[in-house]
N, C-alpha and C positions, 0 to 999 in steps of 0.2 A: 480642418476639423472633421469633414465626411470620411477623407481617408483616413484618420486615426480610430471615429469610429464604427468604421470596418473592419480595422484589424482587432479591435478588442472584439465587437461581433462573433469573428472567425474564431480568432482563440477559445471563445466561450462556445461557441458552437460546433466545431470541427471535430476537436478530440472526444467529445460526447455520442457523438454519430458515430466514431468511429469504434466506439465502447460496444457498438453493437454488433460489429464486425468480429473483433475480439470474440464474444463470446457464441455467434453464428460458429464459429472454426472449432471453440471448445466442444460445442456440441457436435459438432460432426465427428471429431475424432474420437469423443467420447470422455474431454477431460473433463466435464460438468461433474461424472461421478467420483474424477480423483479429487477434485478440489471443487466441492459445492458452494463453501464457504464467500470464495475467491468469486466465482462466477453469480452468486447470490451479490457479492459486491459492483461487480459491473451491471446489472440491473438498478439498482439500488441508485447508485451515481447517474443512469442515464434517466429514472423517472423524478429524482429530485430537480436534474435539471429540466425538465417539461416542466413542473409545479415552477420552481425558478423565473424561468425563460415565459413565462405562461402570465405570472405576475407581473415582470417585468415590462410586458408589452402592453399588460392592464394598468398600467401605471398604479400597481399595488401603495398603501402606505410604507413607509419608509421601515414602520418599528414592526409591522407584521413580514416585512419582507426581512428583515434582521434575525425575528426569529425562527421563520423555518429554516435561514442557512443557517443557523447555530444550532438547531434542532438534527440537521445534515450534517453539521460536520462532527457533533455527537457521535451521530450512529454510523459515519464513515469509519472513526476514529475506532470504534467497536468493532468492527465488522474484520479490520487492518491485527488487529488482535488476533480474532479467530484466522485468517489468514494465515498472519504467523505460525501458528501454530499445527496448518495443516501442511506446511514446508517442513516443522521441525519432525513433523511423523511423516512425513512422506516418504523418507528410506523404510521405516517400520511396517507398510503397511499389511505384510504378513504376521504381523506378529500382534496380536491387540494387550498380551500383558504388558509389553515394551511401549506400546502405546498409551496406557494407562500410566505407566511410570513418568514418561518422557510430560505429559500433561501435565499430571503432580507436581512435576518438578517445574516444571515452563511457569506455573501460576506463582511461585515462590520468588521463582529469579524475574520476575515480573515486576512482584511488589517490590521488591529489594531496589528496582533499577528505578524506578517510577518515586519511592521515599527518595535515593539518591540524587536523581535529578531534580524535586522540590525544594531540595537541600542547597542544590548549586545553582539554582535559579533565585529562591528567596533570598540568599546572601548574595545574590548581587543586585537583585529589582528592590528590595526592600525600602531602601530610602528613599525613589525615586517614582515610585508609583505609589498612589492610592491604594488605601487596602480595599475597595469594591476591585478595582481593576488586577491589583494582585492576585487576588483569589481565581478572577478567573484565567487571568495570563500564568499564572505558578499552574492552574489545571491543564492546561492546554499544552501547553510547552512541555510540562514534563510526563506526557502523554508520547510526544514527540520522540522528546530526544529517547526515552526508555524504546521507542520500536527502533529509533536507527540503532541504539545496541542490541537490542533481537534482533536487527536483519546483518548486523556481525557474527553474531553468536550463530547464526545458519551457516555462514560459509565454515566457520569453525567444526561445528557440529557434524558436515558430511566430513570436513576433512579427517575429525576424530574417527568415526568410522569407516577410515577409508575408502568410500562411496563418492566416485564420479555425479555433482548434481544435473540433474536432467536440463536440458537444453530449455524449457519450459518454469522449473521453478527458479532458474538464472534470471530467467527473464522479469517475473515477479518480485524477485528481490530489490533487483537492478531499477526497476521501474519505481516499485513503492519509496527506496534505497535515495532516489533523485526527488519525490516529492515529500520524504520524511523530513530529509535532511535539509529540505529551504525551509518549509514552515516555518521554525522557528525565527531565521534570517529575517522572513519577509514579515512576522507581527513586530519584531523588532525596530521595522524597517518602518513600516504602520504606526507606531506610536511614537515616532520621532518626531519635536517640533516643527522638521523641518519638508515636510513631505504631507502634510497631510491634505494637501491640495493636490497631491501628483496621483497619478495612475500608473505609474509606473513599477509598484510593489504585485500590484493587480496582473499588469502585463507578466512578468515575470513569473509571477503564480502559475498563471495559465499556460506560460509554455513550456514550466516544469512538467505539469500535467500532459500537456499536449506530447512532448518528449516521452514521457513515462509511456501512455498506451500504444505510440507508436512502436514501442521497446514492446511490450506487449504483444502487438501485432504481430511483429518479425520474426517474437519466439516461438507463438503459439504455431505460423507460418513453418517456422524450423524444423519445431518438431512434427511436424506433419510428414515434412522432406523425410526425416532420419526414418520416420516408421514406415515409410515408403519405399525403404530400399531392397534387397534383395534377397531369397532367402536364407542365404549365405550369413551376412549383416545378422541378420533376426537371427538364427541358433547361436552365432558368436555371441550377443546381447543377452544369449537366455542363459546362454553358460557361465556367464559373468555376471547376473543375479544368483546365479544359484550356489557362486562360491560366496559370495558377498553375504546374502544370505546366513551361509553356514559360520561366515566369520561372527554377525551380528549375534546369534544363539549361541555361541561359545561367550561372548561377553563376559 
């Protein structure tokens, strides 16, 4: 029992620390100002966990600790939005009409995906959950699955533009991409009769997470390497925004 928890411990603590690493690197290279948003979310995640981790160890009550992480995972879920959305301009970012557009458009194909997903969620949870618990598992879930199809629609989107995505927003995608896409598995998992004693939906969470910032880590790391190279490297990369670029304004 002490070893198992230790390793839940770990899980919950490890990847959180490492959030600060993460955005240590963004600031030195200076990606704080490409993606405020993203980097306002790694903050965000490492001080819910102190308030968390802080309770926890106060042996908070059970229903106040429930709701700041539902309060948390709220404003995660928010936050994963604007995120989105600063991948989906991130080729744009010379252009702020194209920017403007691409937002417009991002908030539509939002709602569309988010109704869709309520749609395919309620006709299958409807008979078997309570409508208190529906409401909030139909909110949740179809929060979800609508961002794993934004973090589709990204790779789509450079491809439509013919734009190589940066070593750095792969990374984001890829990471968010792994902790989108269990969510929903793991509340599934969560409200099954048969599990509701185990900790192993928990365990699993966590080392979606733990994977995710690691993937994080490696890219931010990446890209560091790439803008480190030589100046050879750097005028070929400039010259290859600059047609890219010229592609995008002809649109």
């Amino acid at each position: 029992m002490a070893y198992q928890h230790f390793i839940y411990l770990y899980l919950w603590v490890a990847p959180h620390v490492l959030l600060i690493a993460v955005a240590a690197l963004m600031l030195r290279r200076g990606l704080h100002k490409d993606f405020p948003i993203f980097f306002s979310y790694l903050i965000f995640e490492f001080l819910q966990f102190c308030l968390l981790f802080t309770m926890y160890v106060r042996d908070a009550t059970a229903s106040s600790y429930v709701t700041v992480d539902l309060i948390g995972r709220a404003c995660g879920i928010a936050l994963r939005f604007g995120i989105l959305q600063e991948m989906f301009e991130s080729p744009l970012a010379h252009s702020v009409q194209l920017r403007g557009a691409m937002a417009r458009t991002l908030k539509w194909v939002t709602v569309f995906l988010v109704l869709l997903a309520s749609l395919f969620i309620g006709s299958i949870y409807s008979s078997s959950l309570g409508h208190r618990l529906l409401g909030a598992y139909l909110t949740t879930e179809a929060l979800n699955i609508a961002q794993c199809a934004l973090l589709a629609l990204v790779f789509v989107w450079h491809r439509f533009l013919g734009l190589r995505m940066s070593p750095f927003v792969f990374g984001i995608a890829l990471g968010m991409a792994l902790v989108s896409s269990l969510e929903p598995v793991i509340h599934a998992w969560k409200d099954s009769l048969f599990v509701h004693d185990s900790r192993a939906p928990d365990y699993l969470q966590m080392t979606a997470f733990h994977c995710a910032v690691l993937i994080w880590l490696y890219f931010a790391q990446a890209r560091e390497k790439i803008e480190a190279d030589g100046q050879a490297a750097s005028l070929l990369q400039t010259r290859e925004w600059a047609a890219d670029l010229g592609r995008i304004i002809h649109l």
